[in-house]
C-alpha positions in Angstrom: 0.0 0.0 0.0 1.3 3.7 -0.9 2.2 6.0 2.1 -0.5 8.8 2.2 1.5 12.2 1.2 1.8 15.1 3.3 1.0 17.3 0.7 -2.0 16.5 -1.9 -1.6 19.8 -3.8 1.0 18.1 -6.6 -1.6 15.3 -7.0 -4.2 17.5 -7.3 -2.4 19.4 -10.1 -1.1 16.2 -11.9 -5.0 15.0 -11.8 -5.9 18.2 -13.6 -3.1 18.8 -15.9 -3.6 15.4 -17.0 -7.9 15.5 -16.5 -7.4 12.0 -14.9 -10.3 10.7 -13.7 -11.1 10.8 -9.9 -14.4 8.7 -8.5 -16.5 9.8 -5.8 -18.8 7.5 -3.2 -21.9 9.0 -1.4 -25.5 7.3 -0.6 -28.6 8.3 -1.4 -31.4 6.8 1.1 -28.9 3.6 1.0 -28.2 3.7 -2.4 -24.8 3.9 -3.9 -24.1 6.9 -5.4 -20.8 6.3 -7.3 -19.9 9.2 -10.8 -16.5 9.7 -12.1 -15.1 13.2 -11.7 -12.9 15.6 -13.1 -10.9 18.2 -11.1 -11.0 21.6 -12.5 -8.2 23.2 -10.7 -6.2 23.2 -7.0 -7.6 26.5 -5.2 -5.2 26.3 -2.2 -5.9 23.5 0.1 -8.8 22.6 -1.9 -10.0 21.7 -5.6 -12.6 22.7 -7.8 -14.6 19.2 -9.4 -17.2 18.7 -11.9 -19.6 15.6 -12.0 -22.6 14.1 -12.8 -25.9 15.8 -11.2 -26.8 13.0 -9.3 -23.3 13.2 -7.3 -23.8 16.9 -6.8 -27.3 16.8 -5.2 -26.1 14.3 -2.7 -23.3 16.3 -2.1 -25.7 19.0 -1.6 -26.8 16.9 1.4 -24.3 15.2 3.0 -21.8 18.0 3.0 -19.4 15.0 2.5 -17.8 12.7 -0.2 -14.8 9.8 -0.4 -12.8 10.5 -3.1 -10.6 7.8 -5.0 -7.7 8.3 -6.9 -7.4 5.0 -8.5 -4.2 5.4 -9.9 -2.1 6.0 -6.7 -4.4 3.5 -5.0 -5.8 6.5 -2.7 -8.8 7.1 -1.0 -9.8 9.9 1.1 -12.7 11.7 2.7 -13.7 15.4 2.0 -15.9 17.9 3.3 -17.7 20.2 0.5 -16.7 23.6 1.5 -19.0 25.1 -1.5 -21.2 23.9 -4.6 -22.0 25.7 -8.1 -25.0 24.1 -8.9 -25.9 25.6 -12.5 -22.6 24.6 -13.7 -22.3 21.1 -11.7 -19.0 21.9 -9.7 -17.9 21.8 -6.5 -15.2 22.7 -4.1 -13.7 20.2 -1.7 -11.6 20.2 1.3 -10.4 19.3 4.5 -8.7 15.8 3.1 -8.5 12.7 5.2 -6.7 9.8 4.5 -8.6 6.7 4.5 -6.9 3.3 5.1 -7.2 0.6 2.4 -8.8 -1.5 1.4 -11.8 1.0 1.3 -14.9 -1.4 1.5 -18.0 0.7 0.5 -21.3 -0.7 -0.4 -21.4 -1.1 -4.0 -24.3 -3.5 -3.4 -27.2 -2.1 -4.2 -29.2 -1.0 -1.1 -32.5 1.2 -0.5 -34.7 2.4 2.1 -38.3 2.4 2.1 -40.9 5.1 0.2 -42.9 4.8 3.7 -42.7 2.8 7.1 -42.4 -1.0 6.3 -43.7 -3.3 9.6 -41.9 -6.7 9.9 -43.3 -9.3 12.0 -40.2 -10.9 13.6 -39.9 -14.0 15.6 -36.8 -15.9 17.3 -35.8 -19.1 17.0 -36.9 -19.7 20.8 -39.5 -16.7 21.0 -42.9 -18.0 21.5 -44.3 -15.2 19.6 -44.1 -12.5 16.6 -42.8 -8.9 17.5 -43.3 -5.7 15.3 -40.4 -4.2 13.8 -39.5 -2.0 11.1 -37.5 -1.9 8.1 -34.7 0.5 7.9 -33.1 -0.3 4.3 -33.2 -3.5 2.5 -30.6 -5.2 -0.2 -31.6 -8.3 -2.5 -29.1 -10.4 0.4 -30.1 -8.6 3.7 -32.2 -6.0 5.7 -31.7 -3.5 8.5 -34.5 -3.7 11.0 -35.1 -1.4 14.1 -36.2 -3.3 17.3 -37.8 -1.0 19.9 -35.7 -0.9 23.2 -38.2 -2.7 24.8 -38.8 -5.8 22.8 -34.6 -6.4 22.7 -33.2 -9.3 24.6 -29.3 -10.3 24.0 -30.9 -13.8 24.4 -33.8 -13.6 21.7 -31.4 -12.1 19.2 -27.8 -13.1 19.8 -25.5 -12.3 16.7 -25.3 -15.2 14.6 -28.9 -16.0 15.8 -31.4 -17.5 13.2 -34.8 -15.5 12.7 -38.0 -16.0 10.3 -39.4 -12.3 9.3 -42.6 -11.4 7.1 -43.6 -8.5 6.0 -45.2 -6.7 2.5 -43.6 -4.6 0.1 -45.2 -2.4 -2.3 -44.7 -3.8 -5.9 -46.0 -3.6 -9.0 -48.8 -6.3 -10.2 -47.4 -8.9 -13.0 -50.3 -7.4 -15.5 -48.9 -3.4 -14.1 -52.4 -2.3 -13.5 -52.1 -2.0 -10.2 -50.4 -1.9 -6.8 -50.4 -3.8 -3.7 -49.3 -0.6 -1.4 -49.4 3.2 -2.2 -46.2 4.1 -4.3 -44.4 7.5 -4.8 -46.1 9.4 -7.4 -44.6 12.3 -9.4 -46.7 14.7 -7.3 -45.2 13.3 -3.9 -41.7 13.5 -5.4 -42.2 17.2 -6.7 -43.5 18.3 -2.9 -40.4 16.7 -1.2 -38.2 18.4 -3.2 -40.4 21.9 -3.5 -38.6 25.2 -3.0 -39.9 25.5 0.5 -38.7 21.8 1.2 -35.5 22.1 -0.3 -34.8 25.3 2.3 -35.5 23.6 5.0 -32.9 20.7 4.3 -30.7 20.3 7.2 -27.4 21.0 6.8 -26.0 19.6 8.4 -24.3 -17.1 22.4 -23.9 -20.4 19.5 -25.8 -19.6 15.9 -29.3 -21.9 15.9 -30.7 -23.3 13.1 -34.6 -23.0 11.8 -35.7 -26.2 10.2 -38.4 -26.7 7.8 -39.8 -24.8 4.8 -41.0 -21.4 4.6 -45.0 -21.4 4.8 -46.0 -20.1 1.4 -46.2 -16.4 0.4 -50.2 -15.5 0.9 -50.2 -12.9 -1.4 -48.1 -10.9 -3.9 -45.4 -8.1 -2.5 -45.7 -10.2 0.9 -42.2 -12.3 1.9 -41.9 -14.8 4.3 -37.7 -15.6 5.0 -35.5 -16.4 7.4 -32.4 -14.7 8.3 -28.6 -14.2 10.3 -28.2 -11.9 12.7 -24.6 -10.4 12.0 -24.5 -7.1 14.2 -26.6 -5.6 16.8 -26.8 -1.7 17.4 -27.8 0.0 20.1 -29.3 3.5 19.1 -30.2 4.9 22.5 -31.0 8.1 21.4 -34.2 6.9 19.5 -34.7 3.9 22.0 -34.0 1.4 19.8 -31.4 -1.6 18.2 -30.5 -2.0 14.5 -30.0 -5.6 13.6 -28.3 -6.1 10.5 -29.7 -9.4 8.9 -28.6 -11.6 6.2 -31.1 -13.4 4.6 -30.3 -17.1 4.9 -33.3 -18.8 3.2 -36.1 -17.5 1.1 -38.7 -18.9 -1.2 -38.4 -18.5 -4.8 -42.0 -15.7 -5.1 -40.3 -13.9 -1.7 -37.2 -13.8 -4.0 -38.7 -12.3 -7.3 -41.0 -9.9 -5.1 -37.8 -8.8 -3.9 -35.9 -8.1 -6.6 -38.9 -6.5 -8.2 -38.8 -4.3 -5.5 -35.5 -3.4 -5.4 -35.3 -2.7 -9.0 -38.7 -0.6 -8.7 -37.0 2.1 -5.7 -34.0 2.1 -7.2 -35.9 3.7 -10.3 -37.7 6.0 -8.2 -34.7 7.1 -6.0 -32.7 7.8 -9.3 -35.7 9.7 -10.6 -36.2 11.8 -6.9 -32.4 13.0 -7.4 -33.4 14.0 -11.2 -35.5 16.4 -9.6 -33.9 17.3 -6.1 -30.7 18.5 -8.4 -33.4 20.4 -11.2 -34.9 22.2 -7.2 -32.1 22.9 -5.9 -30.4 24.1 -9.1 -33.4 27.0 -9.7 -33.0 28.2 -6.1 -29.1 29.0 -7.2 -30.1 30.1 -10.0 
């Protein structure tokens, strides 16, 4: 692995000089955001780069970007000190070195439209609990366990669990849906001028045997999953359990994926229009 320099500026103005290529890493609502980009020129500790739309709306948001320079094997972290939206530049700064191998999640993963319940059980619960989804991938799911239904012993990482829930897809013949979708209208009042100015800126694994009772209807799941973390969010009174899904039946599988490929669509079209929002009120 290369040494991280003590001084970026000659990089900087070798990238430019030379328009190599940098790439940049945010999320979008758990979505990978990932755009090649192009650094216009070194403006003392920082640089001016342009990208694609999509990458400057979520830097918009997050303030924040990882930048790799793939052909010094570098990644770092920057803070956006300022954005020129019309012209789809921005200024970075405040560069920190980030160790390699930089593991980011390529994998495609989204959160919900709206609230998604889960009905969760244990392996030696006697009952179902409520719980909600926080983001979802085609292999796993983030789920938030109130406080009070958590016990170390119900959910133990490496622990096996059976989940159901619904998700709002598409009918095979497309004439219909089996939960409320985002509409154009919903999308255009998240992202409205007054909207937009209120952004902020700132124990041993156990095994479930038997199949998976059938799914009773389309867009609802019935798998089973892993436990592989547990995290305590004390703040909101609540644990995050980061599940791999282990064993699902072949309609749970295409409901997902028909899902997945469905939000990813609609969170690709909700930056479209938080960049076209955002780009009038600098305008």
């Amino acid at each position: 692995m290369n040494p991280y320099p003590q001084n970026l500026t000659p990089i900087f103005g070798e990238y430019a000089n030379r328009q190599i290529p940098i790439r940049l890493f945010n999320h979008y609502r758990g979505m990978p955001v990932i755009n090649d980009g192009w650094i216009e020129r070194v403006d003392g500790d920082g640089v001016l780069i342009s990208t694609h739309k999509n990458q400057i709306a979520c830097l918009y948001l997050s303030h924040s970007t990882v930048v790799e320079l793939e052909a010094l094997q570098l990644t770092i972290s920057a803070r956006v000190i300022g954005i020129q939206l019309a012209s789809r530049k921005a200024l970075l700064g405040d560069f920190q070195a980030i160790p390699r191998p930089f593991i980011h999640r390529a994998q495609i993963r989204v959160e919900p439209e709206v609230a998604v319940q889960v009905f969760l059980r244990a392996k030696s619960g006697f009952q179902e609990v409520h719980a909600a989804i926080k983001d979802l991938s085609t292999q796993g799911l983030g789920i938030y366990l109130e406080r009070s239904l958590y016990h170390p012993r119900l959910y133990p990482i490496g622990g096996e669990i059976q989940l159901r829930f619904s998700l709002p897809v598409k009918n095979k013949g497309g004439s219909g849906l089996t939960a409320p979708l985002t509409s154009p209208n919903l999308i255009e009042e998240r992202f409205s001028r007054e909207n937009i100015r209120g952004l902020p800126q700132g124990g041993q694994p156990q095994k479930m045997t038997g199949s998976l009772a059938p799914t009773a209807a389309a867009g609802t799941l019935n798998l089973r999953g892993i436990i592989r973390n547990v995290r305590p969010e004390l703040g909101a009174n609540r644990y995050r359990l980061g599940v791999l899904i282990s064993a699902v039946d072949e309609s749970s599988r295409l409901t997902l994926y028909q899902y997945m490929a469905q939000r990813q669509a609609e969170l690709i079209r909700e930056l479209n229009t938080l960049y076209e929002g955002i780009a009038r009120l600098g305008s």
